[in-house]
C-alpha positions in Angstrom: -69.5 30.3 83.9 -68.8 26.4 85.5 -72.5 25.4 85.1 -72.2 26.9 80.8 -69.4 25.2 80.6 -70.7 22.0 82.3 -73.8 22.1 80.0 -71.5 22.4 76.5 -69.2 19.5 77.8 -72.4 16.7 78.4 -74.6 17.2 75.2 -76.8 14.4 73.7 -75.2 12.9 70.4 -77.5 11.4 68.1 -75.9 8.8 65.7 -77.3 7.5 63.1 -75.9 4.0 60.8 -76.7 3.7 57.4 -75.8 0.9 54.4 -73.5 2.5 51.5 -74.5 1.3 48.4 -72.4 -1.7 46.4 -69.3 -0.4 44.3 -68.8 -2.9 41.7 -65.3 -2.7 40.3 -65.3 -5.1 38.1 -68.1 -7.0 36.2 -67.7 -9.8 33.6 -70.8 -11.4 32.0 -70.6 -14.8 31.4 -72.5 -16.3 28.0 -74.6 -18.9 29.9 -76.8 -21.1 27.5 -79.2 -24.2 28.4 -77.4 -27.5 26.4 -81.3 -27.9 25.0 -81.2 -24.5 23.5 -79.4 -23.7 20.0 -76.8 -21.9 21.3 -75.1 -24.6 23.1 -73.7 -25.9 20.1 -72.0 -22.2 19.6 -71.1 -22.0 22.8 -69.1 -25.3 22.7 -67.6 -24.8 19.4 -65.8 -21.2 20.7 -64.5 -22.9 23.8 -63.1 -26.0 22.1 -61.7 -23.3 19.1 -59.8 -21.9 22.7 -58.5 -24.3 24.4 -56.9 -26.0 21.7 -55.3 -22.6 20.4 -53.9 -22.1 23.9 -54.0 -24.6 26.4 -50.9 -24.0 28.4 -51.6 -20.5 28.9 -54.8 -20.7 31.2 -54.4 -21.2 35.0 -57.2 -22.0 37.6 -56.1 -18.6 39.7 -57.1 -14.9 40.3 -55.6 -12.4 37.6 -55.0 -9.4 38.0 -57.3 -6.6 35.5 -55.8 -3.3 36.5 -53.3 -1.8 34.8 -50.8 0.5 36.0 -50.4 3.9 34.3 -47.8 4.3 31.6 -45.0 6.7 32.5 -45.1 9.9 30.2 -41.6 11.5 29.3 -41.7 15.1 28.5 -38.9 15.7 25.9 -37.9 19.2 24.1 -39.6 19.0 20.4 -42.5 19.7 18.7 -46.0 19.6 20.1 -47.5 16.4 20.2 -50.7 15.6 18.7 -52.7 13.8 21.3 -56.0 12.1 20.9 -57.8 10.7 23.8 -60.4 7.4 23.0 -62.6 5.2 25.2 -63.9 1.8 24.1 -65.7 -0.7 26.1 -65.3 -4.1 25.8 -68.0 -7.4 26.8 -65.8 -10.3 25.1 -62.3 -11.6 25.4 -61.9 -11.5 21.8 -60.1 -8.1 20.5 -60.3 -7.4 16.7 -58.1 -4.5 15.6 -59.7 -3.2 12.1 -58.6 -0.1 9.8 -61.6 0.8 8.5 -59.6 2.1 5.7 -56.2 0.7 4.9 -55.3 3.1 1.7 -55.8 6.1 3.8 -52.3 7.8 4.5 -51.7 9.0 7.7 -50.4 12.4 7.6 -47.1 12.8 10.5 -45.9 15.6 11.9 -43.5 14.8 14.6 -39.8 15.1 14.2 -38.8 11.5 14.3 -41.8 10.7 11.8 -40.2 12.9 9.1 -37.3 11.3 10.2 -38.5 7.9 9.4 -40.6 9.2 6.0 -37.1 10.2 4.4 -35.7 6.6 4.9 -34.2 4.5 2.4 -36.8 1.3 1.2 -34.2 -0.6 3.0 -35.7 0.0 6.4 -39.1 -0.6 5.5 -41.4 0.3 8.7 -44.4 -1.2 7.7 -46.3 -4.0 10.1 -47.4 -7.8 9.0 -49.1 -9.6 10.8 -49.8 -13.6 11.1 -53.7 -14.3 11.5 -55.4 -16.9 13.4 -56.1 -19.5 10.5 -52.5 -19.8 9.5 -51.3 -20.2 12.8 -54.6 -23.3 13.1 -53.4 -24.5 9.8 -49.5 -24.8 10.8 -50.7 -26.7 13.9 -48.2 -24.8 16.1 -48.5 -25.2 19.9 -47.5 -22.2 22.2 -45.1 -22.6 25.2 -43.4 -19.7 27.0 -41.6 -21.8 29.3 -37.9 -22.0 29.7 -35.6 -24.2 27.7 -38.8 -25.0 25.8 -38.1 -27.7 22.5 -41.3 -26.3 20.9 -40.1 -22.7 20.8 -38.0 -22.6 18.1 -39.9 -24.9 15.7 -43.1 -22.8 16.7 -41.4 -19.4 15.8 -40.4 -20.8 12.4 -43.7 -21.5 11.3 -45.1 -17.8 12.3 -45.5 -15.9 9.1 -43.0 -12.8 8.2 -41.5 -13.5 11.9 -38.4 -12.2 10.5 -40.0 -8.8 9.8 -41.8 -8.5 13.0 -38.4 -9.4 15.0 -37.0 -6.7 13.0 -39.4 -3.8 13.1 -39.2 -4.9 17.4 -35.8 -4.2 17.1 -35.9 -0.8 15.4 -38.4 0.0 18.0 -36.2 -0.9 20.9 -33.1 1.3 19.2 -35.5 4.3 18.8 -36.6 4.4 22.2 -32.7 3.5 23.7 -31.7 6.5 21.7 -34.6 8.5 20.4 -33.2 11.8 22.3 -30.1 11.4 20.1 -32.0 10.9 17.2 -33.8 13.9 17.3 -30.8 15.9 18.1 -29.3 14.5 15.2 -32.7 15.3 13.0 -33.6 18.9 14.6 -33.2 22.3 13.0 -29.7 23.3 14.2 -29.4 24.9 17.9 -28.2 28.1 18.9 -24.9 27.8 20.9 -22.2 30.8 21.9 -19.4 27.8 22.0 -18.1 25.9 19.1 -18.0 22.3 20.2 -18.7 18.9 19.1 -22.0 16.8 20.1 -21.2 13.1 20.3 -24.6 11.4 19.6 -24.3 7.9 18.7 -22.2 5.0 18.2 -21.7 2.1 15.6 -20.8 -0.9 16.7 -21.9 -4.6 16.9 -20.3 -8.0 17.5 -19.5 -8.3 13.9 -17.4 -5.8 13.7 -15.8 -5.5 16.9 -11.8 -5.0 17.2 -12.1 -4.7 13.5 -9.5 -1.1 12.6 -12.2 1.0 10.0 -10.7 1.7 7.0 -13.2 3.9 4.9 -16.7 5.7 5.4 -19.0 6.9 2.6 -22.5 8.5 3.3 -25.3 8.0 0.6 -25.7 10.8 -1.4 -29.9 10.4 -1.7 -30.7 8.2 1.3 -28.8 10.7 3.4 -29.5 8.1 7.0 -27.6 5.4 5.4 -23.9 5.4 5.3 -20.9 2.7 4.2 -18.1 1.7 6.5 -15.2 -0.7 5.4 -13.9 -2.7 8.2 -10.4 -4.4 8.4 -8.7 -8.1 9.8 -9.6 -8.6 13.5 -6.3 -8.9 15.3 -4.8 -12.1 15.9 -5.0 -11.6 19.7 -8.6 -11.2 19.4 -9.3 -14.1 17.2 -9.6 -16.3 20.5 -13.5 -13.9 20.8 -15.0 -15.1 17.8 -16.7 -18.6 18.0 -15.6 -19.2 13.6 -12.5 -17.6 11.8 -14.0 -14.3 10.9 -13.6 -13.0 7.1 -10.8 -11.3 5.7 -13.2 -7.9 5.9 -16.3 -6.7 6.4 -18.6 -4.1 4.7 -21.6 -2.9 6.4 -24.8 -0.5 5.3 -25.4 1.5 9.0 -28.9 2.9 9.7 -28.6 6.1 11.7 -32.0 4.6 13.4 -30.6 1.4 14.0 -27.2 1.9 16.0 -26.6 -1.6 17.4 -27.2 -3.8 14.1 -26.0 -3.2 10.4 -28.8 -3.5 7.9 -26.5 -4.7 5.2 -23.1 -7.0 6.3 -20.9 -8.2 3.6 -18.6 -10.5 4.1 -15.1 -10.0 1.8 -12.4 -12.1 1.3 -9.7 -9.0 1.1 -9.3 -6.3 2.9 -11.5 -3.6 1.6 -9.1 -0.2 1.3 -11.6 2.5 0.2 -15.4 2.2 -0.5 -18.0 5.1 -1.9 -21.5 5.2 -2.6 -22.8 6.2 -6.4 -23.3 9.6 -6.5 -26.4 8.6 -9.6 -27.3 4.9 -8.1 -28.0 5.1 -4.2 -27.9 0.9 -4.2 -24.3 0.9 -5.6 -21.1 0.7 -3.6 -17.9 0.3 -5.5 -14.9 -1.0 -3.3 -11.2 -1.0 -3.6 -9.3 -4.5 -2.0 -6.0 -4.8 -0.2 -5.2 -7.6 -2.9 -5.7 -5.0 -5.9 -9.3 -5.7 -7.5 -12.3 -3.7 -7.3 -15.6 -4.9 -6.9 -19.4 -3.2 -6.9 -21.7 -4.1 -5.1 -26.5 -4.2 -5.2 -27.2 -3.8 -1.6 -31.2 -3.3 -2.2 -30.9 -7.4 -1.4 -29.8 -9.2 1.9 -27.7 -11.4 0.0 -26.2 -7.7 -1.5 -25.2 -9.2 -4.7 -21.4 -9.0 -6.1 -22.4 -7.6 -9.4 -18.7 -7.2 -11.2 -15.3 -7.9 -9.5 -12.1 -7.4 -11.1 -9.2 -10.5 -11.3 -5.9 -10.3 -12.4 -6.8 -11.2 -15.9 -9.3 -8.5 -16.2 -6.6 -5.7 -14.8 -6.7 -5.4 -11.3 -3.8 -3.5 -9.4 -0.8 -5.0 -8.5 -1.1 -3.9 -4.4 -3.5 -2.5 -2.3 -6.3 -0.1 -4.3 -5.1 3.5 -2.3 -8.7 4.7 -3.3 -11.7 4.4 -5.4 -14.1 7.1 -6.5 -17.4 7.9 -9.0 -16.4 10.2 -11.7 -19.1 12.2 -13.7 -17.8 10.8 -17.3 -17.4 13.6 -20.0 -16.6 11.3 -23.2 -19.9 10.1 -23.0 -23.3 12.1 -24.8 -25.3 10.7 -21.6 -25.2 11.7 -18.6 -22.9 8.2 -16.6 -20.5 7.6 -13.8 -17.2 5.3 -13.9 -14.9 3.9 -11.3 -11.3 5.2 -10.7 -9.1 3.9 -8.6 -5.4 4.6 -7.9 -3.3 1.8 -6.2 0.3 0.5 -6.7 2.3 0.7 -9.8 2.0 4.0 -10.7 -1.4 3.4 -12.7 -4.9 5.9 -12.3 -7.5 2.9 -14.2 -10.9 3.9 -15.2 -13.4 1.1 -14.9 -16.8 1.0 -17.1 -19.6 -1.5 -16.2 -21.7 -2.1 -19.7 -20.0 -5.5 -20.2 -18.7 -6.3 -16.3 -15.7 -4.2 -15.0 -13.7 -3.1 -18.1 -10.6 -1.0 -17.8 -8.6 2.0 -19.1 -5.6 3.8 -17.6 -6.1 7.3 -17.6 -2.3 7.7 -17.1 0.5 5.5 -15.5 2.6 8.2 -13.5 6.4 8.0 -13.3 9.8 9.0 -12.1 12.9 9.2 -13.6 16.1 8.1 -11.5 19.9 8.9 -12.8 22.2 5.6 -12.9 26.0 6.2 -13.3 28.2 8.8 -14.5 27.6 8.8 -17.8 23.9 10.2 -17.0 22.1 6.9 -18.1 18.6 6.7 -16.7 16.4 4.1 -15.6 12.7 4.7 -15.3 11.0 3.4 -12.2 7.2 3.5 -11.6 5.8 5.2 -8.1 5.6 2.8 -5.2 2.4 3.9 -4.2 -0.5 5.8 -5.2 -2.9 6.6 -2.5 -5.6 9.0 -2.7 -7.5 10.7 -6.1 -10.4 13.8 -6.4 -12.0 14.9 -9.1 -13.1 18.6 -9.5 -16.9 18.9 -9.2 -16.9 22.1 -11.9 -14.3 20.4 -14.1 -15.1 16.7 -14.0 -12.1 15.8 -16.5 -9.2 17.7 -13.7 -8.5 15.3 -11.0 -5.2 15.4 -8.3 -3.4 12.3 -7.3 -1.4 12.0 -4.1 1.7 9.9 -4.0 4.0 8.0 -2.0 6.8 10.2 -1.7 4.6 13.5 -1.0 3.4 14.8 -4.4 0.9 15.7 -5.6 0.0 15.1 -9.8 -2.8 17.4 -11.5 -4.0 15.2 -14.1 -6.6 15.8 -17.1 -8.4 12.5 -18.4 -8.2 14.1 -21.9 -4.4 14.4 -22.0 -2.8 10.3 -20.9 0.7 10.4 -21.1 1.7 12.1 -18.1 0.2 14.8 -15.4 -0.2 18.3 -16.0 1.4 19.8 -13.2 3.5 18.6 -10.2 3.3 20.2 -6.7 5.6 19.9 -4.1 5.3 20.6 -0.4 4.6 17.2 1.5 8.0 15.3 2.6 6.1 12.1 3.4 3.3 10.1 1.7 -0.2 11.8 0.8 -3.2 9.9 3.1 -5.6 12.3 1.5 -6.9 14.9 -0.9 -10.2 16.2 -2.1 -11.1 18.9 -3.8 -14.0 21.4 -2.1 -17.6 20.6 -3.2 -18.4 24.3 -3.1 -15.1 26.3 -4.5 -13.7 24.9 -8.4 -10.6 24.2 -8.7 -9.8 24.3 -4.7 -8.7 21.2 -2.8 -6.8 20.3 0.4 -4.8 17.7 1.0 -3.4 15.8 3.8 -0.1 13.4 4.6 1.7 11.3 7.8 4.1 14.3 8.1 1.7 16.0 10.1 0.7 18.8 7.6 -2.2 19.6 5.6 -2.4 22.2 3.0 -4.9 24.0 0.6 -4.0 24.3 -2.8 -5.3 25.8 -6.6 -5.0 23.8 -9.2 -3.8 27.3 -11.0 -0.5 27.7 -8.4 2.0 26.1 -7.6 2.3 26.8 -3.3 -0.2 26.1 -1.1 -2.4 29.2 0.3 -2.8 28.1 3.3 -1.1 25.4 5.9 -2.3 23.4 8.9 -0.1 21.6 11.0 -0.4 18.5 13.7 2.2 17.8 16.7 3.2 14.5 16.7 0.3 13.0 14.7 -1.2 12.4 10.9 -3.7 13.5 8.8 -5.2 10.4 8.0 -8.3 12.0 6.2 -9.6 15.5 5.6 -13.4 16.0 4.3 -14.7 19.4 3.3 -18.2 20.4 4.7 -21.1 20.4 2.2 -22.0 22.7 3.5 -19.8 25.8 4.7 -17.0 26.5 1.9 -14.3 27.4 4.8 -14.9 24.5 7.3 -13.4 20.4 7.0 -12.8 17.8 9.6 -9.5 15.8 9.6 -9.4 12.1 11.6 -5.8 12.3 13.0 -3.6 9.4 14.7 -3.8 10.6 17.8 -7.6 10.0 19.1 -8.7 13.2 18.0 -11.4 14.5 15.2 -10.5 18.2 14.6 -13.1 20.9 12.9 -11.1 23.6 11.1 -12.7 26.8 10.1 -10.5 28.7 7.8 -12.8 31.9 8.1 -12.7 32.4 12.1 -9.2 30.8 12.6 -6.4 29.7 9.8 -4.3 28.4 12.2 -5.5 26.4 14.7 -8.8 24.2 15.2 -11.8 25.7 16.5 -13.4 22.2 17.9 -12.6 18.5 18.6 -13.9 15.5 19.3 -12.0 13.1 21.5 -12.9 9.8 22.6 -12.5 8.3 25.9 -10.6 5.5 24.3 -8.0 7.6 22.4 -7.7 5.3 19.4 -7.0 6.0 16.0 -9.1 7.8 13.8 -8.8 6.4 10.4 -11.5 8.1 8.2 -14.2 10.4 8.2 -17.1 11.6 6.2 -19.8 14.6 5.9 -23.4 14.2 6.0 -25.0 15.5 2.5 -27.2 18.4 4.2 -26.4 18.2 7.8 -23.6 19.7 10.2 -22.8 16.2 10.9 -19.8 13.7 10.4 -19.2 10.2 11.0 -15.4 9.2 12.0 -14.3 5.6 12.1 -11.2 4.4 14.8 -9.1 1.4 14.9 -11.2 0.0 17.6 -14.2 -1.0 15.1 -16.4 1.8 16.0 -18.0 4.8 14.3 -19.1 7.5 15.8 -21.8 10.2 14.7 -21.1 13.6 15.9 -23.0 17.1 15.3 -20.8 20.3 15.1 -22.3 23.5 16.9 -21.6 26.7 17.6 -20.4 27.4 13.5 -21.9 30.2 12.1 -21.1 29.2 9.4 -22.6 25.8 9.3 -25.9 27.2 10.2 -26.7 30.4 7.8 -28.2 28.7 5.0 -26.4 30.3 2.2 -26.5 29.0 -1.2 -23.5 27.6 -2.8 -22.6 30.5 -4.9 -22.7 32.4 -1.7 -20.5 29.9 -0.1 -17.9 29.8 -2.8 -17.9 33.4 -2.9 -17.4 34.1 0.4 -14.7 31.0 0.6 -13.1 33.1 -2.1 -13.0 35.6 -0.1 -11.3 34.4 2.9 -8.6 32.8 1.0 -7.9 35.8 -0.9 -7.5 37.6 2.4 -5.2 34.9 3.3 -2.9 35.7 0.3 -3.2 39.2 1.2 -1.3 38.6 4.8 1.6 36.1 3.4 
């Protein structure tokens, strides 16, 4: 065994050396030309054409060619369409081509659809600057620091403006593309009711600024309106000029961080609304008493009629303007109303600028002496209007002192019925986009009721602790469920059918301010609420059964019907 083992422990190795072959990783062939021969001439031209299109941007040094791989980030949507090309390339010179440029390319993804339903104002198409124009403007390229050249030269690129501004919607998407398709996606399944915050509003513009009114866009349904108030006068130290009085801005849900539309208003801006017929027109009610509408398919978004005292503005702050489906006319046409101090609900017509007609001047009679003389005074206040959508001509008023007028634009001398139940001024009211002759209203006392235009008690009643109904919106959606922005921080969801007492979800910021006004998408279960502290916020409501069925409206109002009459029942 020591002599086999001996033998297997000193074998004879043989090893033999071979030469690998050459790897070439990287091979660049040069155009090499004799100066005799006719392509020295072309040869010369190109690198003269290069060096004076870029001559601060070569450097005697190795590069390097590799690129790292791009970082893939698997997200929960729909499948992805991927095509996989490989090109090879022998010149520095990279020509990009569409070998057919009316050919529409056909998308599929979520945030594609997305982008296809956008309003003309976010246009997403590319332009580019060629070569010649940039030979032709002489500009000089210099990406160093503090450069003089760099502002002059980025002037002189064509449509830089649109580039900067298709960059930027790029870099929102991606900083918030998972919120975007949340907010875009079919509706998800949830056991809990809750409310999804997905995105913010805000910019420098319009920071500290209290929000006074929201207003989606009844067409472009990713565009919505927000009315912004004085910045403080402890914050006026932040701002580099004295700001404006106010501030209306146009908000792209795909473009959180910058407004597409800011205009600048020398009053206080009360209530705004987008045409319900017109997607480009914004009305707007001003703390000084006019009303002015606004073209925002411009930049400029051009004043096209604003009303002065001579023309028959309000004498205090507008409480609330509104479209109103006009039946005196054989055409199909919207008007302005607004409600403001004095008493006076004005209709405003703009065939030859903002012309004016009181639908009614509402007033109160007050007993002077003992000898039962009276003295008429006019309401203080006027605050909030709604018109019926079934019965265009009935609208409700809110007041100052807590009631509430039923009014018919056919009949001007006074209201047609008075409700009382409110001890303190009416914020809000509107009537349900689903149910006729339904509407809830809202007041500082803390309560909010729903009322018939055919009774004269509420049906049902809703009540804060220690905080105001600043504004209630009923969902386009689900007959039985409306938001209310409260004083206390809080945005609370209501859903008549599952609970008549007490909210079912709420959204509640970190910051606890205000919430001043709030708004419905058109076809979505989601909401925007503005706060004192200049921000809106978008929010999705889940976990409503309700919000999610896909009923039609006659099934809604019947079923809202329904539950109200079951609410009767139990009184």
């Amino acid at each position: 065994m020591d002599q086999e083992a001996a033998k297997q422990t000193d074998p004879e190795v043989n090893i033999y050396l071979s030469e690998t072959p050459t790897i070439s990783l990287f091979s660049q062939q040069s155009s090499v030309a004799s100066i005799a021969s006719a392509e020295a001439e072309t040869l010369k031209a190109a690198n003269e054409r290069y060096q004076t299109y870029q001559p601060t941007s070569t450097q005697d040094r190795g590069n390097l060619t590799f690129h790292l791989f791009t970082k893939n980030k698997d997200t929960q949507t729909d499948k992805v369409i991927k095509n996989d090309v490989q090109i090879q390339l022998d010149s520095h010179q990279l020509i990009l081509t569409d070998s057919n440029p009316t050919e529409r390319v056909i998308r599929h993804g979520p945030l594609d659809r997305l982008r296809d339903d956008c309003h003309p104002l976010a246009s997403n198409q590319w332009q580019s600057t060629p070569e010649k124009t940039l030979l032709d403007a002489q500009a000089r390229i210099d990406f160093g620091p503090n450069s003089k050249e760099s502002d002059q030269t980025l002037q002189q690129f064509k449509d830089f403006g649109h580039s900067l501004f298709v960059i930027e919607r790029m870099v929102q998407q991606n900083i918030h593309l998972e919120k975007i398709l949340a907010y875009s996606s079919p509706n998800c399944t949830s056991d809990t009711q809750n409310v999804e915050n997905l995105l913010k509003f805000h910019c420098s513009q319009t920071f500290s600024r209290p929000v006074t009114d929201l207003s989606f866009n009844y067409q472009s349904v990713n565009f919505f309106a927000a009315a912004y108030g004085e910045v403080p006068e402890n914050m006026l130290s932040q701002f580099k000029e004295e700001p404006s009085a106010g501030l209306i801005c146009v908000w792209n849900i795909l473009n959180p961080g910058q407004p597409e539309r800011i205009i600048e208003t020398a009053s206080v801006p009360k209530s705004i609304v987008f045409s319900d017929g017109v997607a480009y027109l914004i009305a707007a009610g001003f703390a000084d008493g006019s009303i002015g509408l606004y073209d925002i398919r411009s930049k400029k978004c051009e004043c096209i009629a604003m009303s002065t005292v001579e023309t028959g503005s309000h004498e205090g702050d507008v409480g609330e303007v509104v479209f109103q489906q006009r039946t005196d006319t054989r055409v199909r046409s919207e008007a302005i109303v607004s409600v403001a101090a004095g008493g006076r609900v004005t209709q405003w017509t703009v065939a030859n600028g903002l012309e004016h007609k009181d639908l009614v001047t509402l007033k109160k009679l007050k007993t002077a002496g003992a000898d039962g003389d009276t003295q008429t005074l006019r309401y203080e206040d006027l605050h909030c209007v709604s018109f019926s959508n079934a019965q265009p001509n009935i609208y409700v008023v809110g007041s100052e002192d807590g009631a509430l007028f039923v009014c018919d634009t056919q009949y001007n001398e006074d209201f047609v019925q008075k409700l009382l139940f409110h001890y303190r001024s009416v914020l809000t009211v509107k009537f349900s986009p689903l149910a006729p002759n339904w509407f809830i209203s809202g007041s500082c006392d803390g309560s909010a009721a729903i009322w018939n235009t055919h009774r004269q008690t509420p049906v049902a009643v809703f009540y804060l602790n220690k905080a105001n109904f600043n504004c209630i919106s009923w969902s386009p959606i689900s007959g039985t469920v409306f938001a209310a922005a409260c004083s206390d921080g809080e945005c609370r969801i209501w859903d008549v059918s599952v609970d008549s007492v007490d909210p079912i979800a709420k959204l509640s910021t970190y910051e606890k301010k205000e919430f001043t006004a709030i708004d419905w998408s058109p076809k979505l279960p989601v909401f925007i609420a503005g706060s004192t502290s200049g921000v809106v916020y978008l929010s999705k409501v889940v976990g409503i059964a309700s919000l999610t069925s896909g009923k039609t409206k006659e099934e809604e109002r019947t079923r809202f019907e329904s539950v109200i009459q079951t609410m009767s029942n139990q009184e």
